[in-house]
C-alpha positions in Angstrom: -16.6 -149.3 -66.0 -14.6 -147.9 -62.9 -17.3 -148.4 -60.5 -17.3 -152.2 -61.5 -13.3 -152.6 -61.1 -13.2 -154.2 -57.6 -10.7 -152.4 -55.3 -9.0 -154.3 -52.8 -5.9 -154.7 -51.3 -5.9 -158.2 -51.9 -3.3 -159.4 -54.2 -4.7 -160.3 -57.8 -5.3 -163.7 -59.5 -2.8 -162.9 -61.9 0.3 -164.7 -63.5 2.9 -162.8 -60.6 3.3 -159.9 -58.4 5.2 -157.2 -58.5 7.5 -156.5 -55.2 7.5 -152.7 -55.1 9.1 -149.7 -57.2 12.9 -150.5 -58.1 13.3 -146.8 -60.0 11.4 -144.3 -62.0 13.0 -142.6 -65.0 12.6 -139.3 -67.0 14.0 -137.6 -69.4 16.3 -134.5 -68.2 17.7 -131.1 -69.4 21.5 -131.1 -68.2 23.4 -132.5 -65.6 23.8 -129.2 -63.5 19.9 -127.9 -63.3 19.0 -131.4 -62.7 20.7 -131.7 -59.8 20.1 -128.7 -58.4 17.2 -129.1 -58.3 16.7 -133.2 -57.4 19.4 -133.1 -55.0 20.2 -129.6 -54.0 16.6 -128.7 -53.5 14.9 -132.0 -52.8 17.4 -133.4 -51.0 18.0 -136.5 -52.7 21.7 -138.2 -52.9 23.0 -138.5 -56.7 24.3 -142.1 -55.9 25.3 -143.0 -59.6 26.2 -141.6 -62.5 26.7 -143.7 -65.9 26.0 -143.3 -69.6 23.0 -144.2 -70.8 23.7 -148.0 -72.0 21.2 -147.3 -74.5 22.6 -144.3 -76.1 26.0 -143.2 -74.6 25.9 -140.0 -75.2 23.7 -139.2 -72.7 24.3 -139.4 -69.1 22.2 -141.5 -66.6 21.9 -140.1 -63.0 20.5 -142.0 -60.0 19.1 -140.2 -56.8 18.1 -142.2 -53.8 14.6 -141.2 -52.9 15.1 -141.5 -50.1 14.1 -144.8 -49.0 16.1 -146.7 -51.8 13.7 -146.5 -54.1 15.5 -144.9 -57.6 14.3 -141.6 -59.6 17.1 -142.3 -62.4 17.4 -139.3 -65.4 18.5 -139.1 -68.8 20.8 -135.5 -69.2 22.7 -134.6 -72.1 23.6 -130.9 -73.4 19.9 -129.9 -73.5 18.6 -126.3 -71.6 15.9 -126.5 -68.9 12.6 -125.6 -70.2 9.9 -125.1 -67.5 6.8 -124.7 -69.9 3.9 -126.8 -69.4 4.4 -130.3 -70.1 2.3 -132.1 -72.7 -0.3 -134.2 -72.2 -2.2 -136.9 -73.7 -2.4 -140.7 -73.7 0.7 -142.3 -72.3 2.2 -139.2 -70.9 3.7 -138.6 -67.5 1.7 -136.0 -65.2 3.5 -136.0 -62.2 5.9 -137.8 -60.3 5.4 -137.9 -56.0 7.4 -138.1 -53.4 6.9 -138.6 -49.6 7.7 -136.1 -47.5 8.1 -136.4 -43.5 4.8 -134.1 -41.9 7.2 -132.4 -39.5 8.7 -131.3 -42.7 5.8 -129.3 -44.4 6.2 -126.3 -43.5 10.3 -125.8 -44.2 9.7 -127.6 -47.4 7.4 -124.6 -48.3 10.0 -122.0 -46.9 12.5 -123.9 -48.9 10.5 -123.3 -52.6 9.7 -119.8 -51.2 13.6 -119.3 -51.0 14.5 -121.0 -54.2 11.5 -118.8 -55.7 9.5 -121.9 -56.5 5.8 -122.1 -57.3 3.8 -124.4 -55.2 0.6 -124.7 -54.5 -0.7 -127.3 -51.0 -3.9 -129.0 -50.8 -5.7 -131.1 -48.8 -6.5 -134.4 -50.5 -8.9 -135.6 -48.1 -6.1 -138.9 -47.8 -3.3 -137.3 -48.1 -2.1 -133.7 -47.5 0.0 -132.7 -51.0 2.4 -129.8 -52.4 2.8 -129.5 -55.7 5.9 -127.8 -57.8 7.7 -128.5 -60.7 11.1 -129.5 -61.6 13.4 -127.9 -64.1 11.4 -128.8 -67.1 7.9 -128.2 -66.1 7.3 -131.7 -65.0 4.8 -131.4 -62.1 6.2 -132.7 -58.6 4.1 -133.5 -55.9 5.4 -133.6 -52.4 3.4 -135.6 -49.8 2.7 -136.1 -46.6 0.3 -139.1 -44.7 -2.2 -137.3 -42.4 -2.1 -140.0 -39.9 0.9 -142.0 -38.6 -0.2 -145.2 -40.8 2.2 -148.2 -40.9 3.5 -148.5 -44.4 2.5 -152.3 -44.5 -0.9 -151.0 -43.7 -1.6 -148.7 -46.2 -2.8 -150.6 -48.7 -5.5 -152.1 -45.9 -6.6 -148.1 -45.3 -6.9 -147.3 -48.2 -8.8 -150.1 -49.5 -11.2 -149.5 -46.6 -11.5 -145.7 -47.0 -13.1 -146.6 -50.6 -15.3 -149.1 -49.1 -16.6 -146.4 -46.9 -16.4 -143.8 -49.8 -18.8 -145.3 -51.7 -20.8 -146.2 -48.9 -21.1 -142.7 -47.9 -21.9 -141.8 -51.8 -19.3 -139.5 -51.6 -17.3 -138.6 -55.0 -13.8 -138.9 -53.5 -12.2 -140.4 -50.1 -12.1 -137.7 -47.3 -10.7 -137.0 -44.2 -13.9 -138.9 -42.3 -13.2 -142.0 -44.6 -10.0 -142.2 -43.4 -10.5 -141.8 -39.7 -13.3 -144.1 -40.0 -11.6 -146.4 -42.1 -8.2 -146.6 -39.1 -11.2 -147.1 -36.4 -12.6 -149.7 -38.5 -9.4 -151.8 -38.9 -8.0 -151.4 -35.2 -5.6 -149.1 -36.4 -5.0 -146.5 -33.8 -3.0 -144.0 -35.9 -2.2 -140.4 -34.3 -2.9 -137.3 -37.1 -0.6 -135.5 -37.6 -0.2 -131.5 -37.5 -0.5 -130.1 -40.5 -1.7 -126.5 -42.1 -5.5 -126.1 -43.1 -5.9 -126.0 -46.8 -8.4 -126.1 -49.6 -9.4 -129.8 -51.3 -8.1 -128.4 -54.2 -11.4 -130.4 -56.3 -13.6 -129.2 -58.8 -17.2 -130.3 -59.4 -17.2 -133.0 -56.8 -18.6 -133.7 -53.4 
């Protein structure tokens, strides 16, 4: 079935369109680790703090992002756990979050400091870092490999899977993205990052 869904970044025939991400929300331990280690750590403002207007006896947090897009979560008097999340149908498996490619390597330092797990791979699109918060919810951190306009992404990408499955190739790589910028008259500088491994198992 997912090698007949058409991919495209052309918008739908359907009944409206969505305009972007307004916010994102989880649920949280308490007020303290959570922002420690949204804010303190990730960097991110805490630029509202309400009950819950669903259940007041929880508190509702707001953190900017960083490009006014929301991650809002629910605290109360909970403790942190950082076991493995559970998984399953409907579950969450990991938030991401952009971060600047200059930035890679002191955001690495940074979880090294705050004696953070992480592990960095190469997507082949995308170059990633992934942690996890608090509770054990995974967090990715990522970074564009190439300077791509954000109105273009979509465009890219879109093309990168044309060439992907041209190419026969399980998953979009480095090569489908080059060729996928040359392709669209995009002429987008990579950017410096650290070698790593894919990160994949049993594709090509």
């Amino acid at each position: 079935m997912s090698d007949e869904t058409p991919v495209t970044a052309e918008k739908p025939d359907s009944p409206f369109h969505t305009t972007g991400t307004d916010h994102i929300t989880i649920w949280g331990s308490n007020e303290e680790d959570t922002v420690a280690f949204y804010r303190d750590l990730l960097g991110m403002p805490l630029v509202l703090r309400q009950p819950n207007l669903d259940d007041p006896s929880q508190t509702h947090l707001f953190f900017d992002t960083g490009d006014g897009r929301i991650l809002t979560v629910f605290v109360g008097d909970r403790a942190s756990n950082r076991g493995p999340q559970r998984g399953g149908t409907g579950s969450v498996h990991h938030l991401c979050f952009s971060i600047a490619p200059e930035d890679f390597e002191d955001v690495a330092a940074a979880l090294d400091d705050a004696g953070r797990n992480y592990n960095v791979f190469d997507r082949g699109i995308f170059f990633s870092l992934y942690t996890q918060d608090n509770n054990g919810l995974v967090i990715e951190l990522s970074t564009d490999k190439y300077d791509i306009p954000d109105d273009r992404r979509g465009d890219v990408l879109a093309k990168a899977q044309e060439l992907r499955v041209e190419d026969g190739a399980d998953y979009a790589k480095d090569e489908h993205m080059k060729a996928a910028l040359e392709a669209l008259g995009l002429d987008a500088t990579a950017h410096d990052l650290p070698d790593a491994a894919s990160g994949v198992g049993g594709v090509k």
